[in-house]
Backbone as a chain_set.jsonl record, in Angstrom:
{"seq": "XXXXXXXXXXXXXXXXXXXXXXXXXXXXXXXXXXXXXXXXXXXXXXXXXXXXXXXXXXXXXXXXXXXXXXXXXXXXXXXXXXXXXXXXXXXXXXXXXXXXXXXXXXXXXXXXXXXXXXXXXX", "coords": {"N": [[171.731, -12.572, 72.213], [171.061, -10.343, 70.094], [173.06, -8.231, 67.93], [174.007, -5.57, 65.701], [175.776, -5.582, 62.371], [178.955, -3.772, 62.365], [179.624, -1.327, 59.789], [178.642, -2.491, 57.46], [176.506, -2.217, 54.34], [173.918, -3.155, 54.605], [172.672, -3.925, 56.785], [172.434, -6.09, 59.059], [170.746, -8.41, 61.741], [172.503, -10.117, 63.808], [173.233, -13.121, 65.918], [175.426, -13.567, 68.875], [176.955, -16.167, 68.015], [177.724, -15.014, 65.21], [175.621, -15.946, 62.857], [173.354, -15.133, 60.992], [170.017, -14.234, 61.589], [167.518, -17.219, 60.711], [165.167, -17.043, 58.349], [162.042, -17.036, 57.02], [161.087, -18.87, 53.679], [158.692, -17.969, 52.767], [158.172, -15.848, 53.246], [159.948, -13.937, 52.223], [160.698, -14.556, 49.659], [159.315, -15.647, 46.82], [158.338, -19.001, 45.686], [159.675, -20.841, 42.713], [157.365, -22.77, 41.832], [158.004, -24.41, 39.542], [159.415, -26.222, 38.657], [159.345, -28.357, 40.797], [156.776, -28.93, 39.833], [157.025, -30.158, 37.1], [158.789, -32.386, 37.887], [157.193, -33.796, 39.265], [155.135, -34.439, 37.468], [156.764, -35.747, 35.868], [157.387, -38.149, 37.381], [155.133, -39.095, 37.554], [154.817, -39.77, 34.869], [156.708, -41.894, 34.526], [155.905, -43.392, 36.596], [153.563, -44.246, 35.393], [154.517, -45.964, 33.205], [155.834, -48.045, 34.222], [153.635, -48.884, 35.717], [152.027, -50.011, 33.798], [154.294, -51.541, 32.619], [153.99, -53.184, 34.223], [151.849, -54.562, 34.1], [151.78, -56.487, 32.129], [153.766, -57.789, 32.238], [152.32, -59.207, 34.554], [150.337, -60.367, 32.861], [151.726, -62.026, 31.375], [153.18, -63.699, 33.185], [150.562, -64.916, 34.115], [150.222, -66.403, 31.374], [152.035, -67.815, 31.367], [151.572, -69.443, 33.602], [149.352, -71.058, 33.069], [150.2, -72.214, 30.969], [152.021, -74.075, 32.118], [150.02, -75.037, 34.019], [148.699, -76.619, 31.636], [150.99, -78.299, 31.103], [151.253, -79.756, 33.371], [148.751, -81.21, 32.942], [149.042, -82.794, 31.637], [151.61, -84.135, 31.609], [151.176, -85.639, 34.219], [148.85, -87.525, 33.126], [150.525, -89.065, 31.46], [152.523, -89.966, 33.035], [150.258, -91.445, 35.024], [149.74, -93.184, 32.81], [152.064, -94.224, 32.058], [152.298, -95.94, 34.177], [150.061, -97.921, 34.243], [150.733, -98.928, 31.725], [153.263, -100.132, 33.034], [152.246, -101.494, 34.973], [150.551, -103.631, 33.158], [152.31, -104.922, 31.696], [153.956, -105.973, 34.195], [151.824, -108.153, 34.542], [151.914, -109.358, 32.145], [154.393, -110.296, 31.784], [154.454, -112.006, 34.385], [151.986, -113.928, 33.501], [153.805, -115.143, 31.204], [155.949, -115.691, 32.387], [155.01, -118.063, 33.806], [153.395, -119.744, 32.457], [156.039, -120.311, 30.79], [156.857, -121.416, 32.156], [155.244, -123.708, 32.811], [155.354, -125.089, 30.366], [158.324, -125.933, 29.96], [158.319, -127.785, 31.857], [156.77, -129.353, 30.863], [157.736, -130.085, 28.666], [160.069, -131.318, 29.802], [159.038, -133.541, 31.299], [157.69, -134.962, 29.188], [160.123, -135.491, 27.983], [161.337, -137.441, 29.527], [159.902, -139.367, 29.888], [160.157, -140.186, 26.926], [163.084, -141.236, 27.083], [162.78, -142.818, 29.698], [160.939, -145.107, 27.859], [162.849, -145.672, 25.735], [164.679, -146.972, 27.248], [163.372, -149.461, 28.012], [162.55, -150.696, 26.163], [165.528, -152.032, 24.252]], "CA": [[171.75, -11.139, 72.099], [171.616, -9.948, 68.712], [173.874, -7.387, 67.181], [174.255, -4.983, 64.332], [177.17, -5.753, 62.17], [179.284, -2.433, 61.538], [180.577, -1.275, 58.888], [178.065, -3.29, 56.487], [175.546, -1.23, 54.226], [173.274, -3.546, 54.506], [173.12, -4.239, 58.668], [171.426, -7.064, 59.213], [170.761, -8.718, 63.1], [172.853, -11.127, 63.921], [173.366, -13.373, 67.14], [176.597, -13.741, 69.032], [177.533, -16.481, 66.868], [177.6, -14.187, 63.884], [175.351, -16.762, 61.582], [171.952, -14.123, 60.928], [168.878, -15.822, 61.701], [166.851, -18.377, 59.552], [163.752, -16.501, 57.645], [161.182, -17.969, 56.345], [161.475, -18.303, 52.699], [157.44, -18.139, 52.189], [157.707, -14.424, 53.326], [161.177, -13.346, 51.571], [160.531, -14.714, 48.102], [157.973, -16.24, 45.684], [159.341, -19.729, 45.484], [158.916, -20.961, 41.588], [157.136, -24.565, 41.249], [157.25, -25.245, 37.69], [160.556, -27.202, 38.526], [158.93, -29.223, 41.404], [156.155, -29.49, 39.51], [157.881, -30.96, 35.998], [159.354, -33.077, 38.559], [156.184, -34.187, 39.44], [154.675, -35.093, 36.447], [158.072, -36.933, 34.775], [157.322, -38.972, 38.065], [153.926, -39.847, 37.223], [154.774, -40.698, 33.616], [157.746, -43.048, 35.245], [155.311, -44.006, 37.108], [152.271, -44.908, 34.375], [154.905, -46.827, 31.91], [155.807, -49.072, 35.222], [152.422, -50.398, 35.664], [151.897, -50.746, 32.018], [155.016, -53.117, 32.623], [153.979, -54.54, 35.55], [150.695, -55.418, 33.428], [152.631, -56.519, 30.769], [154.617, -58.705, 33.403], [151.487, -60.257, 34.995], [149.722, -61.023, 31.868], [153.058, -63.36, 30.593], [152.793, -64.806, 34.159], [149.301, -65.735, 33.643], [149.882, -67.449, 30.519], [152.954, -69.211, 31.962], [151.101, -70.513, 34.395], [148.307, -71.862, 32.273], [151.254, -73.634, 29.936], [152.771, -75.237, 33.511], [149.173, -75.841, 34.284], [148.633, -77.517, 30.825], [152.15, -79.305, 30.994], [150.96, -80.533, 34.318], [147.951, -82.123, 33.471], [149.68, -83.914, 30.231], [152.091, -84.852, 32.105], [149.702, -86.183, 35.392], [148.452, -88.321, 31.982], [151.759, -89.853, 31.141], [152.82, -90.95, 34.372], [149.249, -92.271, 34.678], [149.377, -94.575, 31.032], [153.04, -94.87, 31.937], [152.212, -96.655, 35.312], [149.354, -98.556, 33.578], [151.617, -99.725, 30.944], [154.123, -100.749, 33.801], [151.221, -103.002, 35.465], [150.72, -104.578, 32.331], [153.491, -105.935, 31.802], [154.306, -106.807, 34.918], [151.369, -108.677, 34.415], [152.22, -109.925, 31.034], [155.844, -110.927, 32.501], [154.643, -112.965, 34.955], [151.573, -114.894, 33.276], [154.138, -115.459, 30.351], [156.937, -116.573, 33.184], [154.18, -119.052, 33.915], [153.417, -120.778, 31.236], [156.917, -120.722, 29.764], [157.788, -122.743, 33.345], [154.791, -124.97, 33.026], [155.742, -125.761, 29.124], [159.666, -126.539, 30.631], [158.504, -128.649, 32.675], [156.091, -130.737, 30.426], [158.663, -130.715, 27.82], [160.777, -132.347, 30.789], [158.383, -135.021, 31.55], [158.182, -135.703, 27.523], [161.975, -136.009, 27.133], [161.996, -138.166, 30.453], [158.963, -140.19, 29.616], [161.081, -140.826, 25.729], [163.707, -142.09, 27.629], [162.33, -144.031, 29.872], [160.521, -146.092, 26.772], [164.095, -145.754, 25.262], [165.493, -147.843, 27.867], [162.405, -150.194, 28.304], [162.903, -151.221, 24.664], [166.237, -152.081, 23.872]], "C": [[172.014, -10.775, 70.649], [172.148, -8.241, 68.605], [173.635, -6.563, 66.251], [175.507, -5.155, 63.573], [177.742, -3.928, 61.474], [179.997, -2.171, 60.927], [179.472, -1.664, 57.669], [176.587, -2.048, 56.012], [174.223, -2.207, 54.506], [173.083, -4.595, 56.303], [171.837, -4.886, 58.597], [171.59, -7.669, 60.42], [171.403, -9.968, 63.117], [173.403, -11.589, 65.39], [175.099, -13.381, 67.6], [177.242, -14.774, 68.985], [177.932, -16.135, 65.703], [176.953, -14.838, 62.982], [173.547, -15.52, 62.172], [170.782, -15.234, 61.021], [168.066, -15.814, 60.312], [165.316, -17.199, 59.405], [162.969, -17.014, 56.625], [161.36, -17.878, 54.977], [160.074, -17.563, 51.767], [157.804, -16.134, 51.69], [158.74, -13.482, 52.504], [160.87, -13.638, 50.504], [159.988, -15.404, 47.665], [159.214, -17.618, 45.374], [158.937, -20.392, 44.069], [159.008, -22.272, 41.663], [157.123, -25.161, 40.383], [158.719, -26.628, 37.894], [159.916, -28.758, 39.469], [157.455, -30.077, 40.59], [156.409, -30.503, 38.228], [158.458, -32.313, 36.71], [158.459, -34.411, 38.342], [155.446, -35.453, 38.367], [155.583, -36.29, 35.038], [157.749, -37.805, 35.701], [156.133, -39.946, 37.846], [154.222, -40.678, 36.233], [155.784, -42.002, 33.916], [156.415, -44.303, 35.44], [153.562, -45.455, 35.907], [152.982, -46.175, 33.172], [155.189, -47.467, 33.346], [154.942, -49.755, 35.263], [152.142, -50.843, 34.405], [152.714, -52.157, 31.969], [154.65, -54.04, 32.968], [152.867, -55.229, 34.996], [150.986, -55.989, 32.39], [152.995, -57.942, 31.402], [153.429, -59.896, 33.612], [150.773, -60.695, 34.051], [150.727, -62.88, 31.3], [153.119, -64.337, 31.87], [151.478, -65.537, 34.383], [149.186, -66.652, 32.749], [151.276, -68.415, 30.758], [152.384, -69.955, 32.619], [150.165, -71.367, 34.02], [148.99, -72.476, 31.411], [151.522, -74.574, 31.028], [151.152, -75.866, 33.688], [148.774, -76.985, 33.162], [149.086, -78.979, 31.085], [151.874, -80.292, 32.077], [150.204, -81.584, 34.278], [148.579, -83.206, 32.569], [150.802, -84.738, 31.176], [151.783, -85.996, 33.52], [149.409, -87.486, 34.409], [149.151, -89.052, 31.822], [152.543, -90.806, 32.329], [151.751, -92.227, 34.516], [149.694, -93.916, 33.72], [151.009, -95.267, 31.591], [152.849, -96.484, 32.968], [151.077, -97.905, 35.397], [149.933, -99.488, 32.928], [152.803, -100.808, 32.063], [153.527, -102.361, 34.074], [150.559, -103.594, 34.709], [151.35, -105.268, 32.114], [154.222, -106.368, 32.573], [153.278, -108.21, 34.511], [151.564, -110.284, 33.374], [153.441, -110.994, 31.056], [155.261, -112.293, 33.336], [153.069, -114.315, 35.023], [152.387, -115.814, 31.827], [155.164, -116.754, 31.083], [156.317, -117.854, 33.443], [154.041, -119.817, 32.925], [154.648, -121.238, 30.467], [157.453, -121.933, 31.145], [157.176, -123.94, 33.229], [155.256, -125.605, 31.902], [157.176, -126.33, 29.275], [159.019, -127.705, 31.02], [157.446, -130.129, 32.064], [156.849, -130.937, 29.224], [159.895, -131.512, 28.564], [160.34, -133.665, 30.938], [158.111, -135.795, 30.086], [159.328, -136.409, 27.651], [161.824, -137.203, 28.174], [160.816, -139.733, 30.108], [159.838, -141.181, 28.186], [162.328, -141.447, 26.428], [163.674, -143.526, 28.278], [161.778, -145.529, 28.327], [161.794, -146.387, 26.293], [164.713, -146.875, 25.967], [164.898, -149.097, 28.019], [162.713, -150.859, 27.247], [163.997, -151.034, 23.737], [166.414, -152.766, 22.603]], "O": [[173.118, -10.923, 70.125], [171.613, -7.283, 69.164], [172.604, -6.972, 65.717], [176.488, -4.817, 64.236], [177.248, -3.205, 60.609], [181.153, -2.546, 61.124], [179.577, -0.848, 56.753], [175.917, -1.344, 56.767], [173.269, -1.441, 54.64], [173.419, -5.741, 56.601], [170.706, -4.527, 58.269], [172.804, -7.683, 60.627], [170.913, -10.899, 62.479], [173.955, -10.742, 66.093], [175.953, -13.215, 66.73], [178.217, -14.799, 69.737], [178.554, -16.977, 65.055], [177.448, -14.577, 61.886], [172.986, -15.315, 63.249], [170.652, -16.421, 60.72], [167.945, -15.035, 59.367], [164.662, -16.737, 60.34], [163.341, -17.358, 55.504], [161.838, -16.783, 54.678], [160.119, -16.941, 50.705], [157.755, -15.475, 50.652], [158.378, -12.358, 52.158], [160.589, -12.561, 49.978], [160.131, -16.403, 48.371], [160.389, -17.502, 45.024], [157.724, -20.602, 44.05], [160.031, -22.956, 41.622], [156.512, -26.209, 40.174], [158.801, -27.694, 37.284], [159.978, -29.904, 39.025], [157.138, -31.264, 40.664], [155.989, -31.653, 38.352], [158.558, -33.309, 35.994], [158.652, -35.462, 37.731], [155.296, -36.674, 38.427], [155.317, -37.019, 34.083], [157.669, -38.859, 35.07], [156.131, -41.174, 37.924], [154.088, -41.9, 36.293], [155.473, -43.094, 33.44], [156.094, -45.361, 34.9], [153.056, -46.576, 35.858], [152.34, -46.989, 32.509], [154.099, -47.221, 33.861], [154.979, -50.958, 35.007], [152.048, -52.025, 34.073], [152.353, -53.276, 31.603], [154.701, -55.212, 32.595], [152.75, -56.423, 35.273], [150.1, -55.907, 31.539], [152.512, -59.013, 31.036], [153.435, -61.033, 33.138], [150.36, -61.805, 34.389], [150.479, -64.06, 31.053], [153.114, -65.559, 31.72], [151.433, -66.69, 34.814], [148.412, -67.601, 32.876], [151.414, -69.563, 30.334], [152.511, -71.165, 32.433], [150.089, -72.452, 34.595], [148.421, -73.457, 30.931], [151.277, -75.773, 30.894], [150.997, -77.075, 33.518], [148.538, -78.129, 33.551], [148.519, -80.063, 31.219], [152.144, -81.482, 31.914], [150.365, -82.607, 34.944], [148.561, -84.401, 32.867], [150.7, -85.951, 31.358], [152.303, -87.111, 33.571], [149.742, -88.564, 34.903], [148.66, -90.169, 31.988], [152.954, -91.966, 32.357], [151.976, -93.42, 34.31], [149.845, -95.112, 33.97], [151.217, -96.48, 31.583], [153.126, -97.643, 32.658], [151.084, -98.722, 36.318], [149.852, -100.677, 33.236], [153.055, -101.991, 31.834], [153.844, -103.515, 33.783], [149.727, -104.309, 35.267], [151.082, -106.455, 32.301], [155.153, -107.087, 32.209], [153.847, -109.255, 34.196], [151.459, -111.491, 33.591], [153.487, -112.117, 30.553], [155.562, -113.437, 32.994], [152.892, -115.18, 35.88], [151.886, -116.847, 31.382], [155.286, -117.945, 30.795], [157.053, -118.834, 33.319], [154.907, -120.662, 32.698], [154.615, -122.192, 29.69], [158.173, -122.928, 31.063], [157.755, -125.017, 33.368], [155.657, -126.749, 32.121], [157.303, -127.372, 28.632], [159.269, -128.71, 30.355], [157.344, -131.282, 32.482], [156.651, -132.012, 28.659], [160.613, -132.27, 27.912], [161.003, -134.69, 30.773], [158.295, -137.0, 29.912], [159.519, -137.613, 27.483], [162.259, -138.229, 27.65], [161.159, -140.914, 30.16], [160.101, -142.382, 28.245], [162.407, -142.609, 26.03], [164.083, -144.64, 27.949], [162.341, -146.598, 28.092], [162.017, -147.592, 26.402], [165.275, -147.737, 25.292], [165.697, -150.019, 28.179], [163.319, -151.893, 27.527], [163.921, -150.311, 22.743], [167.523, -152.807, 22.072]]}, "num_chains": 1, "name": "protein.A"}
């Protein structure tokens, strides 16, 4: 049930809560956009130096990843030669182990052979 309030020069309808009702603001007053709009456009520019970053950003991740990819293959390479080099010298190790066992062992049969004669011819 709305009311008149009395007493007030300015009598305006109000319900029997006393809070006046909600009016649109389109139709009561010219609402000014230059604020929403300023808003607006500081948002954009926010917005335009961001991707600039973000292109900024993904460029330096592009050429990181083409150094890691570099580093990768160089290193791919090194393992490689390293693991090359390894099975060389295993190699090397164990035709050297060889021969230094067979040369033992015919400088054994020398010394034992000089003996023998040694003892043969007193």
């Amino acid at each position: 049930m709305k009311t008149s309030r009395p007493g007030s020069q300015n009598s305006r309808d109000v319900d029997d809560s006393g809070v006046p009702p909600v009016q649109d603001q389109r139709s009561t007053s010219m609402v000014d956009h230059s604020f929403t709009l300023q808003a607006i456009m500081e948002v954009q520019k926010t917005l335009g130096n961001l991707d600039g970053k973000l292109g900024a950003v993904a460029d330096r991740l592009d050429k990181l990843e083409n150094r890691v990819s570099s580093l990768d293959d160089k290193l791919s390479g090194v393992t490689h030669k390293l693991y090359a080099a390894g099975v060389v010298l295993a190699i090397a190790l164990a035709v050297g182990g060889f021969l230094l066992n067979k040369s033992w062992d015919r400088a054994l049969d020398l010394l034992a052979n000089q003996i023998k004669q040694g003892q043969q011819h007193p």
